[in-house]
N, C-alpha and C positions, 0 to 999 in steps of 0.2 A: 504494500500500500504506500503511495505517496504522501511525503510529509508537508502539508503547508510549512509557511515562513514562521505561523505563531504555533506553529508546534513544536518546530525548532525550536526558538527563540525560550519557548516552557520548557522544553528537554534542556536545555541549558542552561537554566535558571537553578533546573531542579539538580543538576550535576555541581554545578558548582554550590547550590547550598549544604549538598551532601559532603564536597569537599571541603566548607568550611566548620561544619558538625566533624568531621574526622579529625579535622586541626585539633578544633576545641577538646578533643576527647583522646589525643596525641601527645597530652603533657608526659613529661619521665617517670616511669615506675620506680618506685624508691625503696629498695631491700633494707632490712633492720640489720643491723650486725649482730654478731654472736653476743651476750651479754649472760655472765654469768649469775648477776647480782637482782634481786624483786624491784621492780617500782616500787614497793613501800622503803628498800634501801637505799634508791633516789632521793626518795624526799626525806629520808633520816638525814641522808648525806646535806642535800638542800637545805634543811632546816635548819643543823648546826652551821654551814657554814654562814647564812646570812644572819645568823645573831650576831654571830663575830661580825663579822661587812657594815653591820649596824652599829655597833662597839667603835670601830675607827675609822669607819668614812663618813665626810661630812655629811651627811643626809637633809636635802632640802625638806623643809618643814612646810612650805606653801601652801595651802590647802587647796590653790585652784591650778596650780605645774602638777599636785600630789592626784586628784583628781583628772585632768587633764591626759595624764603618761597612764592611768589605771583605764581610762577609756580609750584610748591606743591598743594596750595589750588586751582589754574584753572582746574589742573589736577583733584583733586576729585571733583569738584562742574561740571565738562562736567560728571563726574560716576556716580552722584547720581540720584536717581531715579525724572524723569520729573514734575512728580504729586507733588512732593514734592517741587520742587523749584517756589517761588513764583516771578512775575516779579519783584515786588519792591523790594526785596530785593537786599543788597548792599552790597556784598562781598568784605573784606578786609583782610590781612594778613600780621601782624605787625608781626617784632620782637624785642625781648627788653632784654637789656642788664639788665637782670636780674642772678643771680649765680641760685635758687631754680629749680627744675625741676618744671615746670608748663607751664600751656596752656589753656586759657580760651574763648570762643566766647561769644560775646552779641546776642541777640535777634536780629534778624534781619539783620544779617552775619558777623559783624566785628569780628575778630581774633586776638590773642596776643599770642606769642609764645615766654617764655623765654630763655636765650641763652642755662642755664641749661639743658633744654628738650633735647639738642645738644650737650652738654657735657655727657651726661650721656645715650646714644642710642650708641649701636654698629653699627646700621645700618640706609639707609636710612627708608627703611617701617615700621622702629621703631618708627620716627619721625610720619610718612606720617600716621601709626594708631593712633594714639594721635589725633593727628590733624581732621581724619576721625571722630573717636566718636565725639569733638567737633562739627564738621560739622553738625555732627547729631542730637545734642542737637538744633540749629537755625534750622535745615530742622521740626524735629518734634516739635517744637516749646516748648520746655518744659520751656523755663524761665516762660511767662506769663501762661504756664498750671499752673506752680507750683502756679503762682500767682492767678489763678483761684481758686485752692482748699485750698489757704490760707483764712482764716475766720478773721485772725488778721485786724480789721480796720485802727492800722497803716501804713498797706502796702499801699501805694501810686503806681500808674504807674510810676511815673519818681522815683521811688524808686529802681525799678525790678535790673539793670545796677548794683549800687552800691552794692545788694543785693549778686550779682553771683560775685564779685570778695571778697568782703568783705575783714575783716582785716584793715589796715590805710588808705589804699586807697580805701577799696570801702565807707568807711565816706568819705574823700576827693570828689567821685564820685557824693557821695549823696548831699555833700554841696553845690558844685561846680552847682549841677544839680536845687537847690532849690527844693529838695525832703524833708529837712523838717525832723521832729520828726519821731525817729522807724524807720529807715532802718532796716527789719528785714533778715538779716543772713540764706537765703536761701542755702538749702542742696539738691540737689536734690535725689528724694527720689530711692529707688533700683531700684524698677522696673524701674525708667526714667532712671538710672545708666545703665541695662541689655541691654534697646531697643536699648541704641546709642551703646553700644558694636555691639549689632548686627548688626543694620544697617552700622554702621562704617565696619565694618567686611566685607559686602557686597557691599559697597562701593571700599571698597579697592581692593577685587578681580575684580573688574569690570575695577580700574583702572591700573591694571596692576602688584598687591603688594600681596603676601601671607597673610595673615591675622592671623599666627598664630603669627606673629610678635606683633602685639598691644598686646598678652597676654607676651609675652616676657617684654616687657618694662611696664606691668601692673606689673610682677614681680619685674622688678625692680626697679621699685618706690614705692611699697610693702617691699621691700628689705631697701631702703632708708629710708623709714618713722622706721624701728625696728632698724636700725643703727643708727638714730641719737636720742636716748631714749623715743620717743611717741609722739614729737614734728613733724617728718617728713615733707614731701614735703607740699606745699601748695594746690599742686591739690587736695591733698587727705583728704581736708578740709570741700572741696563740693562736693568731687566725691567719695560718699564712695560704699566699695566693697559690691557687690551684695553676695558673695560668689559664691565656683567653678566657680571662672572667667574665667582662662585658660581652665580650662575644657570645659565649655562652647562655648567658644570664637574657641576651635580646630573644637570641633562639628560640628559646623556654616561652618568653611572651609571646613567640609569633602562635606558639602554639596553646595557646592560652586566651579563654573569654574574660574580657574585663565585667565585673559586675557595673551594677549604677554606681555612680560616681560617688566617693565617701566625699561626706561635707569636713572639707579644709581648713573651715573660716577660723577656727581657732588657731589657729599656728603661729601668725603674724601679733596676734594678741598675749601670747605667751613667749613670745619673743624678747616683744616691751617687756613683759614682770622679768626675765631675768635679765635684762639688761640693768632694771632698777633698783638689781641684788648688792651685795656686795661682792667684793671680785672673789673670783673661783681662786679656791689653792692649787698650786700645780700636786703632781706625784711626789716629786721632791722633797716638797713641804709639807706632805703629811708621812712622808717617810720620816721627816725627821724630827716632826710632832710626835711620831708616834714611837721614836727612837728615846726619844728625849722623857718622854713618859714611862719607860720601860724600863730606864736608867738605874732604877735602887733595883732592880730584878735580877740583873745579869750575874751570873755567876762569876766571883773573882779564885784566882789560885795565889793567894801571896798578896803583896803588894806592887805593882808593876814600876820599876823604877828602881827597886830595891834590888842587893846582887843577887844571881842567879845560880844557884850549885850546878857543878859539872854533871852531865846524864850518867844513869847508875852503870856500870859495865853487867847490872844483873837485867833480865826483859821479862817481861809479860806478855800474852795475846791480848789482844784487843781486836773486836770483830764488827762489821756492820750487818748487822741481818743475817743474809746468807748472799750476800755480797759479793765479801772480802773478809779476809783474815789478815792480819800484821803483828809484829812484837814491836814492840815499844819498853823504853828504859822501865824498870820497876820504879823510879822514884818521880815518874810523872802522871799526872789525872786524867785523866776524860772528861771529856765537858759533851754533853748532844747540843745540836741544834736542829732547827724545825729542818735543815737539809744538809747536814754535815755534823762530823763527827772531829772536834779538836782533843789533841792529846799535848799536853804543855806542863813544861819543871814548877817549880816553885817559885813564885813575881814573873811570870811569862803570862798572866794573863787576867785582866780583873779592870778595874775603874781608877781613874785619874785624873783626876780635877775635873769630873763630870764628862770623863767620855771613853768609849770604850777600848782598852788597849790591847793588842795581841801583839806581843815582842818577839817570842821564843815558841817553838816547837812544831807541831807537825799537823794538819789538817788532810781528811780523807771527806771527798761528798760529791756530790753527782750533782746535774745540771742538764738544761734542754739542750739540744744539739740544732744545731741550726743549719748543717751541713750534712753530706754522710763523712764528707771530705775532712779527715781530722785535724789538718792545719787551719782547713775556714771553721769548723767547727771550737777550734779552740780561741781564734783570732777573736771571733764574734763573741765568746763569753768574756774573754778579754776586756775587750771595747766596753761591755757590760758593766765589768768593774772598774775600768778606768776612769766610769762618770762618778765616781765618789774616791776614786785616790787618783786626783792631777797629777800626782807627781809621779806614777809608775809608771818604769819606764826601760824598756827592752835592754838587755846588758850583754846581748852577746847572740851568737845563731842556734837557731835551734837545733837539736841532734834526734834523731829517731833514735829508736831502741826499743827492746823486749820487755812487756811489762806483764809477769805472770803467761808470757808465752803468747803474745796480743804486741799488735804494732803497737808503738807509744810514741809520742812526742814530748821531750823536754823542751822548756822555754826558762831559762835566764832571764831573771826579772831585778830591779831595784826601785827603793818607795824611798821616800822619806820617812825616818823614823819617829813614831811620836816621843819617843827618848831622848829626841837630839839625833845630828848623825844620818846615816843610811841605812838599811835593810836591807839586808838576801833576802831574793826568794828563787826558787826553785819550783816551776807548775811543773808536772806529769802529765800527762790526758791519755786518755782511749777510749775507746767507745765499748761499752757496756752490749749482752746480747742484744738485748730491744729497740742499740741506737743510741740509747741515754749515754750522754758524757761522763765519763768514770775520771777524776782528778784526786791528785794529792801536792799540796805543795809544802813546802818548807820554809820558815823566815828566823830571820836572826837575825841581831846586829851585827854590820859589819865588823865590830872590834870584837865580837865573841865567837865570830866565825870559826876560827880554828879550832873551840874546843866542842863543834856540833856537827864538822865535816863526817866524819867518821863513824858518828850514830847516826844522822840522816841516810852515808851509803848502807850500813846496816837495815836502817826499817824497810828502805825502798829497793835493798835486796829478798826481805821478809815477805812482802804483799804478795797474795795469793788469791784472784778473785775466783770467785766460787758461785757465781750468778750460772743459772742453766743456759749451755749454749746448743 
C-alpha cells in the first residue's frame, strides 16, 4: 500500500518520539560494590563521625542558609532512586562557615557543605550537583565499600568518618571517635568518583536541575585547585578526577529527561545573608584553633629541650596492627596517633612554650597515595607537609632501596629545629598492598646526630611489614 506525505510525516514523528523515550530511559546502570559492613553500620559510622564534625567545624547557625541547604538535600533525596534509599538512614545537611570550596557526606546520610561551595557557584544547580554526587556516594555506599576492599588492618569501623574528611579534622574525628591508631586517609577511588557523577547526574535531572551544571562547577574547582599552585580545594583531596569528567557528565544529560524546572529564586537571596556573615575561617585556621585547643592533651615524654640519654643498646618490638613489626631501643615510649605511631627517648617529645615539639626519634604511619608512582607519591605527601614546616627542605638525592623486600625510596630531609639549630630527617616510603603509602622517618638534631646514626640503621634494618599481599 502506498504511503501518503502525512503518513510519512506521522511514521516519523512517531520514530523519533520512540527515539527520544529510549534516550530518556538510556541513563547508566549503576552496580553496588561489594560491601561487607549493614547500612545500620553506615549510619553508626555517620552518626559518630558528624558529632565530632559538629564539635570542631564552624557550623552556620542561620536558621534561613540552615533551612534553605535542608530543602536542597529533601529535594534530591525524594529524586533519588527508591532501591537505593535505605530506611535507617539519617539525612542531614549542614553548612559551615568554612572559606575552601568543599562538601562532604558521611556514611549513612549526614552532609556538610562549606560556605565556599556558595561562594564560588554561579548558580543554584551548581551547588545542588555537588551536593547530588555526595548524595551519591551514602546512597551507593562507597565509604564502607572503600573500607571493604581496604586490606590495611588498621582501618577500624569507627575509623571510616574521620577517614573521608581527613586532614586536622578528620584526626580530630578519629580521636574524638576512639578510633584509635591509622586512621587511614581514604581516596575514593575513580571508578566510585564516575558512579556518583553519574548517579548524581540523574538525580538531579529527576529533581528538576540540568546536570550539565555539576561539570561546570567540577570545572571550577579544577580551575581553583591550578590557581592556587597544587594545593587547591579540599574536595579535590578525596574526590579525584576520573578524567573526561565534563564530557562524560554532558553525555549522561543527553541521555537524560529534565523534570519541570526546580524554582531557583532563593539562591541569589542567600547569597546576600552570607555575604553579610562574618568572614569564613580558612582550613588552616581551624587546624590550628583546633591544635591550639588540644594543646594540654598531647602527650609529653620528658621535657623537650632538656638533655636527651643515648638509645638503650637493649630493643623491644613494637608493632602496628598487623602492618609492620620493628624493635626499637628499650628505653624509649610509644606514643599513637589518630595515623601514626611515634617511638621517642626521654625530652624527645612533649610541649614547649605552648607548642608541640618532636626532636628525637622515630615515627612509622601510613598516608593516601596520590600516585601508584612512589617518587610522585611521596613528592605529593611531601608538599602536604611542607604547608606547615616552610622550612623543610631536601638535603640530598634520593636513593631507592629494599624495604622488608618492597621497592622503597629514601628522601634526605632538613627543618629547622624548634630547639634552635637544624634537624635530620630521614622519610622511607612504599606503598602498602592496597596502595596506601607505608613511611617511616627519623629526626634528630643535627649536633646529636652521631649518637642516633647507628640505632636509626638498626630499626630501619628491623621493619618487617606484614600487611597481606
Amino acid at each position: 500500500m502506498a504511503l501518503t506525505s502525512r503518513s510519512v510525516r506521522a511514521a516519523a514523528l512517531m520514530v523519533v518520539s520512540c527515539l527520544v523515550a529510549t534516550a530518556g530511559s538510556a541513563q547508566t546502570a549503576i552496580k553496588l560494590a561489594k560491601n561487607k559492613y549493614t547500612p545500620e553500620q553506615d549510619v553508626q559510622i555517620g552518626r559518630e563521625g558528624a558529632a565530632e564534625i559538629r564539635k570542631q567545624y564552624p557550623i552556620i547557625q542561620d536558621e534561613k542558609v540552615a533551612a534553605y541547604l535542608k530543602m536542597l538535600g529533601d529535594r534530591l533525596v525524594a529524586a533519588a532512586p527508591a532501591e537505593l534509599k535505605k530506611p535507617v538512614y539519617e539525612y542531614s545537611f549542614t553548612p559551615v562557615n568554612l572559606r575552601e570550596i568543599n562538601a562532604f557526606a558521611l556514611p549513612g546520610g549526614p552532609m556538610f557543605v562549606h560556605r565556599g561551595m556558595f561562594a564560588a557557584a554561579a548558580a543554584e544547580a551548581e551547588v545542588v550537583g555537588v551536593m547530588a554526587h555526595e548524595l551519591s556516594h551514602v546512597l551507593l555506599r562507597h565509604g564502607t565499600a572503600n573500607a571493604t576492599k581496604a586490606s590495611n588492618p588498621w582501618l577500624q569501623i569507627g575509623q571510616i568518618a574521620g577517614a573521608m574528611v581527613g586532614g586536622a579534622a578528620g584526626g580530630a574525628i578519629a580521636q574524638g571517635s576512639q578510633m584509635g591508631l591509622g586512621s587511614l586517609l581514604l581516596r575514593y577511588s575513580r571508578d566510585f568518583e564516575k558512579q556518583a557523577d553519574l548517579l548524581g547526574a540523574q538525580i538531579m535531572a529527576k529533581a528538576g536541575y540540568d546536570p550539565r551544571a555539576l561539570g561546570r562547577m567540577f570545572e571550577t574547582i579544577e580551575k581553583e585547585s591550578k590557581g592556587s599552585g597544587g594545593g587547591g580545594p579540599e574536595w579535590m583531596s578525596s574526590h579525584p578526577n576520573p578524567g573526561n569528567r565534563t564530557a562524560y557528565i554532558n553525555k549522561e544529560a543527553e541521555a537524560l529527561t529534565i523534570a519541570g524546572r526546580a524554582d531557583d529564586s532563593q539562591f541569589m537571596p542567600i547569597k546576600t545573608t552570607f555575604a553579610g556573615m562574618p568572614a569564613a575561617l580558612t582550613m588552616a585556621e581551624l587546624a590550628k584553633r583546633s591544635s591550639e585547643g588540644a594543646g594540654t592533651s598531647v602527650q609529653s615524654v620528658g621535657t623537650p629541650g632538656q638533655p636527651v640519654p643515648r638509645p638503650s643498646a637493649q630493643f623491644q618490638a613494637v608493632s602496628g596492627g598487623k602492618v609492620f613489626q620493628a624493635q626499637v631501643p628499650s628505653n624509649w615510649t610509644s606514643l599513637s596517633t589518630s595515623n601514626a605511631l611515634r617511638v621517642v627517648p626521654e625530652n624527645g617529645f612533649g610541649q614547649l612554650k605552648g607548642e608541640t615539639v618532636f626532636s628525637h626519634g622515630i615515627e612509622f604511619g601510613i598516608a593516601q597515595a596520590g600516585s601508584r608512582d612512589l617518587r610522585e607519591a611521596t613528592i605529593a605527601w611531601l608538599k602536604a607537609v611542607a604547608q606547615s614546616n616552610p622550612d623543610l627542605k631536601l638535603a640530598g638525592q634520593q636513593q631507592q632501596l629494599k624495604l622488608s623486600q618492597r621497592a622503597a625510596l629514601r628522601t634526605p630531609l632538613t627543618n629547622a629545629s624548634q630547639l634552635g639549630g637544624q634537624e635530620l630527617i630521614s622519610l622511607t616510603t612504599t606503598f602498602l598492598a592496597d596502595g596506601t603509602l607505608f613511611y617511616y622517618l627519623t629526626i634528630v638534631p643535627e649536633k646529636d646526630a652521631a649518637n642516633f646514626q647507628e640505632t636509626f640503621t638498626r630499626i630501619g634494618e628491623s621493619i618487617q611489614l606484614t600487611d597481606a599481599r
